[in-house]
N, C-alpha and C positions, 0 to 999 in steps of 0.2 A: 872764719865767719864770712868773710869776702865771696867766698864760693860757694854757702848755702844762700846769700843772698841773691847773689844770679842764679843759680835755680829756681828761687822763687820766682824772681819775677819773668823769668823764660817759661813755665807753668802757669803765670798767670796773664800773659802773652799769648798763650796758647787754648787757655779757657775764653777769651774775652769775644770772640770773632763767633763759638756755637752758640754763646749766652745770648749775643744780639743777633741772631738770627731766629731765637722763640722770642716774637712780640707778646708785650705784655697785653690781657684785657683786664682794664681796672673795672670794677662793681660789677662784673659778671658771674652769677650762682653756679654752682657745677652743674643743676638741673637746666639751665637753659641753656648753657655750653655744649648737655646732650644733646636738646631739642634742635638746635642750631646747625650742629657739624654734620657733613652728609653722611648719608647713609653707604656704610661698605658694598664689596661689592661682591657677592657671595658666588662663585662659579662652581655648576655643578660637575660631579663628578663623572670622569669619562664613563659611558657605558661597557658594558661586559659583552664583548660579543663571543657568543658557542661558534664552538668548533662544529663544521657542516656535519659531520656524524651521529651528532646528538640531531634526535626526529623529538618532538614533544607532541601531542596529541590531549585529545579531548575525553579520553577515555574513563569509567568512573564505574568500577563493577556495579551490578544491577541491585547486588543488597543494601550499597552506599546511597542508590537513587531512592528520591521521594516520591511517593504515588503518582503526583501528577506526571512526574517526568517519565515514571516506569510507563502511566497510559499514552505518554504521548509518542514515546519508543516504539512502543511493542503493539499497539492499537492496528486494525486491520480499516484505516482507512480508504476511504474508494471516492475522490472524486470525480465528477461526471458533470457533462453538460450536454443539452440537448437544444440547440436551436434549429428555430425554423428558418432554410435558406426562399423558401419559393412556397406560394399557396396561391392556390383558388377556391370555387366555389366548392368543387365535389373530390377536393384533393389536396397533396402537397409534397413537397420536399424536404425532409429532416435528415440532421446531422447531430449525430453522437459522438459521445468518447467517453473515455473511463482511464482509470489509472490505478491498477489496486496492488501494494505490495503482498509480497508472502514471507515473511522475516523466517532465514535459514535455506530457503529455497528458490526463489524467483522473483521478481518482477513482471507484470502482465500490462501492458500498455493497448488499448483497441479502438480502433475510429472506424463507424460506419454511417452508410448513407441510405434512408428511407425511402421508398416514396411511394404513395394512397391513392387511389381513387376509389370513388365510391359509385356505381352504376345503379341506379331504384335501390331493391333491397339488399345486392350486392355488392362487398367491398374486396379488393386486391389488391397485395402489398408484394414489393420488390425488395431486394435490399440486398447490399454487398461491404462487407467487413475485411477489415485486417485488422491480425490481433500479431504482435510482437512478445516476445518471453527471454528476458533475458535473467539467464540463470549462471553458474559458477564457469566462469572461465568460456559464456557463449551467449549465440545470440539467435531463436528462432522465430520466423516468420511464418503465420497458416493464412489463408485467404479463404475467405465463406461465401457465399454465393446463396441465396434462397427466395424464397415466396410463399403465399399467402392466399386464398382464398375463401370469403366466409359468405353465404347465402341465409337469410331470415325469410326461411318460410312460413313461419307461423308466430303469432305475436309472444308465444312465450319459447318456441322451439327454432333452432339453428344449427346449420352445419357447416364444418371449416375443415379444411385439406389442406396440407401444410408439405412442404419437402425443402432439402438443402445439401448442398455439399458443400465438404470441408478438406482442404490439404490435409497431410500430414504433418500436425504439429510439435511430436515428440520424437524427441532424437536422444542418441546416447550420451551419458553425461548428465543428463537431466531426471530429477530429484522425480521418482514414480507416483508420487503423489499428485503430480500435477499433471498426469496420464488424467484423472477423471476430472479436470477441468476445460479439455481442451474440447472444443466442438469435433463432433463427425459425423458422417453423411447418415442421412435419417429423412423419413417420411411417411405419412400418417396421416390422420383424420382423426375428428369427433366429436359427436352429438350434444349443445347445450341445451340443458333444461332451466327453466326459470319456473322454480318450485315456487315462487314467493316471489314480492317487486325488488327483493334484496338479496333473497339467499335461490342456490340455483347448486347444479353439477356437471359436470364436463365427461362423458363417456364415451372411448373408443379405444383405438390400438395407435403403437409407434411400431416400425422397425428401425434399427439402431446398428449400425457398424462398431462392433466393440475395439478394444485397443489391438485385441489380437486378430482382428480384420476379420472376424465371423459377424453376422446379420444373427440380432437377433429381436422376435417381437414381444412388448412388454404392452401391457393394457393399460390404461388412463384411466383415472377413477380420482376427478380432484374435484372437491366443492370448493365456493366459493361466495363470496360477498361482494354484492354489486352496490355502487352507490354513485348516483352520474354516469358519468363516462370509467371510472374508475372500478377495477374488478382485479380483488384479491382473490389467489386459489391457490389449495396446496394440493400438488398431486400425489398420493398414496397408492399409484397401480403399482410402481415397482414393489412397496412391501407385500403387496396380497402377491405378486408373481413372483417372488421369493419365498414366502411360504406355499403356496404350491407347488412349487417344484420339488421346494424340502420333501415335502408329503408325499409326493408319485414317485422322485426317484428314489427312494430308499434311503436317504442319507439326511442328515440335519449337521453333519458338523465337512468340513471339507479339508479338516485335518485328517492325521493318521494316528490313531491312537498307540500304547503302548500295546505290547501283546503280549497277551494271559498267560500265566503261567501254568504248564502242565505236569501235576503230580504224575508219577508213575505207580502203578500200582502194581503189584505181584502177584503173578498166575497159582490161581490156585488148583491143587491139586488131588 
């Protein structure tokens, strides 16, 4: 009996010291013993960092994309700007550029610089250009060089002579389709007519340095629509001088067709 009593009270020796270390709150709710006690302290979790290997990207195949995104992708925009550096009365100074992708093919980057006078009824234009192409795996540069000159001899009739040259700006490696966007050296003339105070047509010839370095001459046959200073025209001589050539040389297709097959037949006797 002696010995369960000293356990108890060595047990109860031992309880008394954590008992009085939780102070009591008398008439306090268990709701504002929440509102009261601070707030924990919640530490977030370490981040995950990838192994350098893993590349993620923005990638989203084209059937997953929404309209607007497909136009905004795949759109053949072309910004351009055109200010005027320097001007007088009978002339001036302009600067261009342009910036137009080719999705698959290239990039065309071009900055060129203007400049006008205008003498009585004659005006004369200068101008020099660089256009940049940067395409898969390269980078080419053409430089243009040209001018202008237009004479109004008659209130509704005019003549304009044109010429320019152009480096070489197609190299190997690069997508042939963008062989016929590149300028080359060319020079020409042609007569407008103002059939009307708005509508009108532009008649003469060009010669053309083709890609495979042959000159050739094509005729100008473009109407157009005048309104102010502004004059729309679509020229149509290359398709009348593609069907005429169809016509004269003998041929309309510049492929090679299959070849006919020949029965044989047996000699009679």
């Amino acid at each position: 009996m002696k010995r369960c009593k000293t356990a108890t009270i060595i047990f109860l020796a031992a309880c008394l010291p954590a008992a009085a270390a939780v102070p009591e709150t008398p008439g306090v709710s268990p709701a504002e013993t929440d509102s009261t006690a601070p707030e924990a302290t919640v530490r977030p979790a370490p981040s995950v960092v990838r192994p350098a290997r893993y590349v993620y990207s923005d990638y989203v195949p084209s059937c997953l994309l929404s309209p607007a995104e497909m136009q905004r992708r795949f759109a053949f925009t072309s910004p351009s700007f055109s200010p005027v550096l320097f001007s007088w009365g009978s002339g001036g100074i302009v600067a261009a550029g342009s910036a137009t992708p080719y999705p698959g093919m290239a990039g065309v980057e071009s900055g060129s610089l203007h400049a006008v006078q205008s003498v009585g009824n004659m005006t004369f234009t200068a101008y020099g250009r660089a256009t940049k192409i940067g395409y898969f795996c390269g980078l080419s540069t053409q430089w243009t060089v040209g001018g202008s000159a237009s004479w109004q001899f008659a209130p509704r009739l005019g003549l304009t002579v044109f010429g320019s040259y152009s480096t070489r700006g197609y190299v190997r490696g690069m997508s042939p389709a963008i062989a016929e966007m590149l300028s080359t050296p060319q020079f020409g003339g042609y007569l407008s007519w103002d059939i009307t105070d708005h509508w009108g047509v532009d008649v003469g010839a060009v010669t053309q340095q083709n890609n495979l370095r042959r000159w050739e001459t094509r005729p100008i046959v473009a109407p157009y629509y005048r309104n102010g200073s502004t004059k729309i025209s679509v020229d149509v001589g290359g398709f009348i001088y593609e069907a005429i050539r169809s016509r004269t040389s003998g041929y309309s297709n510049p492929t090679i067709g299959p070849p006919k097959p020949v029965i044989p037949i047996a000699p009679r006797e």
